[in-house]
C-alpha positions as CSV (number, residue, x, y, z in Angstrom):
1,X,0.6,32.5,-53.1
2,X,3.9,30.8,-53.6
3,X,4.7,29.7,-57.2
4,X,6.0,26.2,-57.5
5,X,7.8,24.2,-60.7
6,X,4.2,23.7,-62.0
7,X,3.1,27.0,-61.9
8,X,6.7,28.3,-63.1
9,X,6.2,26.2,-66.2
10,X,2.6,27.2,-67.3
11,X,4.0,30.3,-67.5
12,X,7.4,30.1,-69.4
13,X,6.7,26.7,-71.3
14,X,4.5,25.0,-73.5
15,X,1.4,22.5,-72.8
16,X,3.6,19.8,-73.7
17,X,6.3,20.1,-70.5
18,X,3.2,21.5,-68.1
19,X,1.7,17.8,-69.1
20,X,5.2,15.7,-68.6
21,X,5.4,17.4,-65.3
22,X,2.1,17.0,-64.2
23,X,2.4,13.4,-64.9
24,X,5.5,12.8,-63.0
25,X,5.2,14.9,-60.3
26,X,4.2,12.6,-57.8
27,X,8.0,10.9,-57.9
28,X,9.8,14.0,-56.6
29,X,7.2,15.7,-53.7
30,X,9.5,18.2,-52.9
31,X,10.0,19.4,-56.5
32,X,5.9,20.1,-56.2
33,X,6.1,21.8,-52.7
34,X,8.6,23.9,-52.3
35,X,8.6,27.3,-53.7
36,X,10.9,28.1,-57.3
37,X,11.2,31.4,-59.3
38,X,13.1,32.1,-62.8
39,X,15.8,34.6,-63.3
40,X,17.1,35.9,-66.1
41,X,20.5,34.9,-65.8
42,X,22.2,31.8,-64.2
43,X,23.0,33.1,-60.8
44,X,22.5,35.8,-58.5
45,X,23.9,37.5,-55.2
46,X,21.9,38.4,-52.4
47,X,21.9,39.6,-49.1
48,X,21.6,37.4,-45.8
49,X,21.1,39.0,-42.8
50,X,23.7,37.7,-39.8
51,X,23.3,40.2,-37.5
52,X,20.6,43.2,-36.0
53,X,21.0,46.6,-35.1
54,X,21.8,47.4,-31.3
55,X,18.7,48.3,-29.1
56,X,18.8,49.1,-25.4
57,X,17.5,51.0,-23.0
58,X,18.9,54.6,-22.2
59,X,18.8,57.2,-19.1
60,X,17.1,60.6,-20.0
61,X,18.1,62.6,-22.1
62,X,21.5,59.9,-23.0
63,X,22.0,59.3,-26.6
64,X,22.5,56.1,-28.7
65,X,25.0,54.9,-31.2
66,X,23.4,54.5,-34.9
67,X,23.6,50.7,-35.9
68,X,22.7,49.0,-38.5
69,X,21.6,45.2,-39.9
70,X,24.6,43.3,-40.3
71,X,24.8,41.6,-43.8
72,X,26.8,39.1,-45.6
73,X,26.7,38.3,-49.2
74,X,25.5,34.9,-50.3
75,X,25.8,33.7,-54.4
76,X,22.8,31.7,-55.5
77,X,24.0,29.7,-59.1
78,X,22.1,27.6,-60.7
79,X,23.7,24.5,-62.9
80,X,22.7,23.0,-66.4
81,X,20.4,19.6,-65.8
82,X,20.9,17.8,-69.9
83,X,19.5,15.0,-71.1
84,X,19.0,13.3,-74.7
85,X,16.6,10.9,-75.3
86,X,16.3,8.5,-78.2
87,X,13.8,6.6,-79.8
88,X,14.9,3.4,-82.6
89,X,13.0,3.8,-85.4
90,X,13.1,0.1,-85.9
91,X,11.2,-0.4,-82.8
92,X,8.0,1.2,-84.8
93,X,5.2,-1.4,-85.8
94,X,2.0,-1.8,-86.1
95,X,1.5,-1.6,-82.7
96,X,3.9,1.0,-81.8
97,X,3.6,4.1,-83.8
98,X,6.3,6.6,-83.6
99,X,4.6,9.4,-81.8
100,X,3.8,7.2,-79.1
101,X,7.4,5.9,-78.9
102,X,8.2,9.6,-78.8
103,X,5.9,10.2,-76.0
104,X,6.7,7.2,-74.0
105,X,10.2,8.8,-74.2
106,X,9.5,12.0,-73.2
107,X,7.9,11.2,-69.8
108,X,10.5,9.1,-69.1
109,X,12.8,11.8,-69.4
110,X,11.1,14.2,-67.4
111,X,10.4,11.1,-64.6
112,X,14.0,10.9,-64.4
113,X,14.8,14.1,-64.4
114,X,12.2,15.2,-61.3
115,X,13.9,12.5,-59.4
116,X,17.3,13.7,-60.1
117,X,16.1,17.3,-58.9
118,X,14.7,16.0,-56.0
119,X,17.4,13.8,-54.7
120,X,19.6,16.5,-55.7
121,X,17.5,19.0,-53.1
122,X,19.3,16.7,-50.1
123,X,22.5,15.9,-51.3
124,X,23.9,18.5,-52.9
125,X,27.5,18.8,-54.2
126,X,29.1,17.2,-51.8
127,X,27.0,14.7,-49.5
128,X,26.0,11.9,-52.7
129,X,24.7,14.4,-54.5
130,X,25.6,15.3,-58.7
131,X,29.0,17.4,-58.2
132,X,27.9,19.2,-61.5
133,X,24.9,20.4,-59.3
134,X,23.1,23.0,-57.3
135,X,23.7,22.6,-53.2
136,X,21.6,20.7,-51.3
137,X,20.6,20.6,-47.7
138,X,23.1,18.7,-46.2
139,X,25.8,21.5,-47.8
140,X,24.0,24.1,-46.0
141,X,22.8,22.6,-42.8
142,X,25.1,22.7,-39.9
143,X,25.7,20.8,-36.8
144,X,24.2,23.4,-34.6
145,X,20.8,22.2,-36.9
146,X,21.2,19.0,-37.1
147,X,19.5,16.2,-34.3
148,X,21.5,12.8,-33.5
149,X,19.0,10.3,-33.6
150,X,21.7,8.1,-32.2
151,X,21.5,5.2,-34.6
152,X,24.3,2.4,-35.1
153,X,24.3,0.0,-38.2
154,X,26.3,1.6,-40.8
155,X,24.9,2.5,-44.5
156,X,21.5,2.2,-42.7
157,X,21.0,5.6,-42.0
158,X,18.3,8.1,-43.0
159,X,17.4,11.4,-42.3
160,X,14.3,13.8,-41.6
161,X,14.5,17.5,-42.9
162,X,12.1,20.2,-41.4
163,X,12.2,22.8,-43.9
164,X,10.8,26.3,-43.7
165,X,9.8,27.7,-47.5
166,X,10.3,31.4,-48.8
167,X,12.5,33.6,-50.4
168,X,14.3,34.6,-47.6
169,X,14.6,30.3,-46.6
170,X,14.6,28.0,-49.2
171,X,13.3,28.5,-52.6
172,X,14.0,26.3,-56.0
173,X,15.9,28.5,-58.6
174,X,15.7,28.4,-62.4
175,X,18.1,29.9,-64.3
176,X,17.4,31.6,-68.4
177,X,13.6,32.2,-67.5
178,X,12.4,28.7,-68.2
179,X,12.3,25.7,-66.2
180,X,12.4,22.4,-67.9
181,X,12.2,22.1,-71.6
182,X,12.2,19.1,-73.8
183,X,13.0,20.4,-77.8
184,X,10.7,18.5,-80.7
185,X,12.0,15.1,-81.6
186,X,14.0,15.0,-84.8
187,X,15.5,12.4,-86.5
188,X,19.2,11.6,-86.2
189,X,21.3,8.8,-87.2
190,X,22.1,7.1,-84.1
191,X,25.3,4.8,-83.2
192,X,25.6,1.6,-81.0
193,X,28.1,1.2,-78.5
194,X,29.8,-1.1,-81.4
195,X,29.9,1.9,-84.3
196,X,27.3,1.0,-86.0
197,X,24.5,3.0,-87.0
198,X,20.6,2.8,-86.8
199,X,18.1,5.2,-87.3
200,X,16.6,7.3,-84.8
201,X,14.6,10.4,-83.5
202,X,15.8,12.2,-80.4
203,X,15.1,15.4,-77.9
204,X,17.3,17.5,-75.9
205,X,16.0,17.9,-72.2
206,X,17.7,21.1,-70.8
207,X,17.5,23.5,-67.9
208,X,19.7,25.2,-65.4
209,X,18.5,24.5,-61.6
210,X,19.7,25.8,-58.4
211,X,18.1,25.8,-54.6
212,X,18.4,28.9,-52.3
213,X,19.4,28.5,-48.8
214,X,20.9,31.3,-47.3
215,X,19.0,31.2,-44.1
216,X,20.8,28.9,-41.5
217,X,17.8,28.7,-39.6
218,X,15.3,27.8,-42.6
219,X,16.1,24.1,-42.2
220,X,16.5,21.3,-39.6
221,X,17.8,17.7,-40.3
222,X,17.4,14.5,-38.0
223,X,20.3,12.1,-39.0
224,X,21.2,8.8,-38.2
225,X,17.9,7.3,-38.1
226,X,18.3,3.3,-38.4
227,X,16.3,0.0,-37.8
228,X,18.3,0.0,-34.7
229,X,15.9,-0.6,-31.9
230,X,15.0,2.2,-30.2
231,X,16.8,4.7,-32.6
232,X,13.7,4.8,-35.4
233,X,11.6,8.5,-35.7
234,X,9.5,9.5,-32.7
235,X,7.5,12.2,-31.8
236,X,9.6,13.2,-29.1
237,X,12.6,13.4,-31.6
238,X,10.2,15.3,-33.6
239,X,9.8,17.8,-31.0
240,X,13.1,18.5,-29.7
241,X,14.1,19.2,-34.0
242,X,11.2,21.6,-33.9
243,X,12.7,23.0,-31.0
244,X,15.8,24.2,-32.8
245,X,13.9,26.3,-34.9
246,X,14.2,29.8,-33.7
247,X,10.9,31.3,-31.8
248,X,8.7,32.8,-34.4
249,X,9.9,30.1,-36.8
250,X,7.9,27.4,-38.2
251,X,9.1,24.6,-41.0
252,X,6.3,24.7,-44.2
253,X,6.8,20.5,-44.5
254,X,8.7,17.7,-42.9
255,X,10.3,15.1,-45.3
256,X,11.0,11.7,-44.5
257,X,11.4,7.9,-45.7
258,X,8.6,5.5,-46.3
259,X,10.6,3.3,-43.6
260,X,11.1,6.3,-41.2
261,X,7.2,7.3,-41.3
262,X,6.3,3.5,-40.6
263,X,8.7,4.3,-37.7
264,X,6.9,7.0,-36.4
265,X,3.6,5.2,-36.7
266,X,4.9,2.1,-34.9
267,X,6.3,4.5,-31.9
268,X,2.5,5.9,-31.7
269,X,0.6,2.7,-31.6
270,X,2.9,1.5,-29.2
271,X,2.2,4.8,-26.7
272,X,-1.6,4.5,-27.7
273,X,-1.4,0.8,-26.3
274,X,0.3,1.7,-23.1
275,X,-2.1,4.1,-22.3
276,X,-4.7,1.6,-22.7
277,X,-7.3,4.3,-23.6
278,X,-8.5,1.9,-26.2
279,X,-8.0,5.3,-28.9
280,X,-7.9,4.5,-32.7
281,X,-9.2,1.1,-32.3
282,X,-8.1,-2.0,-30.1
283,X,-6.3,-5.0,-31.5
284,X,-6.4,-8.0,-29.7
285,X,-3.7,-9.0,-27.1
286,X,-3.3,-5.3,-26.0
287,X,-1.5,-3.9,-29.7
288,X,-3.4,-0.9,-31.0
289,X,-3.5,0.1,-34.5
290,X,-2.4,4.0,-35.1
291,X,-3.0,5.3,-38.6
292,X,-0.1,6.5,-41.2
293,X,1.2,9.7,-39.6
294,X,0.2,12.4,-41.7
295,X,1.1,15.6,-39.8
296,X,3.6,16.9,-36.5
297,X,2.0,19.9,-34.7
298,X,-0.4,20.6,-38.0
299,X,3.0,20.2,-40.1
300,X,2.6,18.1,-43.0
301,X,5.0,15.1,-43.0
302,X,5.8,14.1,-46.5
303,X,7.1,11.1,-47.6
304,X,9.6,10.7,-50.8
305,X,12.2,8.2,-52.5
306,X,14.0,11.4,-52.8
307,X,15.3,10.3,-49.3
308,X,17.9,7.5,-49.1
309,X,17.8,4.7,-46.1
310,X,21.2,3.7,-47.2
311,X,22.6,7.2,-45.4
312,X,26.5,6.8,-43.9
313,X,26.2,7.7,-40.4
314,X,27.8,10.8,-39.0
């Protein structure tokens, strides 16, 4: 069984974070999925095999040269993720008691923070990401892994990652042996943007976060998918990105767009219709109705605002 955030955080953290995450994990869906572990420090090294030993058939009674796994060394860091929240204590009435302020707040916090970490899973440091953050995807995945989708309009780009989930693939990292932790409130006087000052009660959100990706062949990406016509997700793009996968290898989830899923389910009602084989239900004047996609080849297909439709082409 593969821990996740979730299960990370019953463990290190109070019942109040396991409850803010809970609540707010349905904004991020690849925060929930994909596999995370603590570790003591804030960053590790490993070891990612790039190479086997040498096997080969021999003559009796010839010999063999020893070999050996070739390895190289690959740094997994993890980065600090802060946020301070604040409640006005003026904003307290007799409809509004503090506490509730306070917990309004606080899930807030931990919305914005899940999106954050879950955008940050794609972008990275250097692809739109937060530069003061862990890697993402698109730092790791290269151009032997990536599929054209061919699309034209610029800024209307999105992308489709086929990810495979482990510890030797990709795993979420957090750093200190915690996850996310949001301190007690406590009051503070507060300033406005114009000096003055207000009262107030605020709480430090902290926690260092990394991904691990180490494994070039752990993840696929389908760029350049537009509302060009013709250059929207099918299955046949589908399969030929499933083909890059090594043999043996099979991506845990596929991530996608709301837009790019409708895509996909366009592109199968139209080849349902042409058929003719009346399938998932007839509409009149020869359209037929295909339901929202929810797998590829018994791989789940996951959709998430994580996931921009606003991508530069490349």
């Amino acid at each position: 069984m593969k821990n996740t955030l979730l299960d990370l955080t019953k463990r290190t953290a109070g019942a109040k974070e396991v409850g803010l995450i809970e609540e707010n994990l349905q904004y991020a869906p690849e925060v929930a999925m994909v596999p995370a572990k603590t570790i003591a420090g804030t960053s590790y090294t490993t070891l990612a095999r790039v190479g086997l030993p040498t096997v080969g058939f021999t003559s009796v009674n010839q010999g063999v040269t020893a070999s050996k796994s070739t390895y190289k060394n690959a740094l997994v860091q993890t980065f600090p993720l802060r946020s301070l929240v604040k409640v006005d204590k003026a904003l307290v009435n007799a409809d509004s008691s503090l506490p509730s302020l306070q917990t309004d707040e606080a899930s807030g916090v931990m919305e914005a923070a899940l999106r954050h970490i879950g955008r940050q899973f794609y972008y990275g440091q250097n692809a739109g990401g937060d530069s003061e953050g862990s890697i993402g995807l698109q730092d790791v995945v290269g151009a032997e892994q990536t599929f054209d989708a061919s699309g034209t309009t610029a800024d209307t780009g999105s992308s489709v990652y086929l990810v495979k989930f482990g510890r030797k693939d990709v795993q979420m990292v957090f750093g200190n042996n915690s996850t996310l932790s949001l301190a007690p409130f406590r009051d503070e006087t507060l300033t406005d943007s114009d000096g003055g000052e207000f009262d107030g009660s605020v709480a430090h959100l902290t926690a260092w976060q990394g991904v691990q990706c180490t494994n070039p062949n752990s993840v696929v990406r389908i760029a350049n998918l537009t509302e060009d016509s013709g250059k929207g997700l099918t299955d046949a793009i589908l399969a030929k990105a499933l083909a890059l996968f090594p043999s043996g290898v099979t991506p845990d989830a596929i991530f996608m767009t709301r837009r790019t899923r409708s895509q996909l389910q366009a592109d199968r009602a139209t080849r349902t219709a042409t058929r003719g084989n009346g399938k998932n239900g007839s509409v009149g004047g020869g359209s037929t109705y295909s339901p929202t996609p929810t797998d590829f080849e018994g791989i789940a297909l996951t959709p998430t605002d994580s996931i921009l439709n606003t991508e530069p082409l490349i």
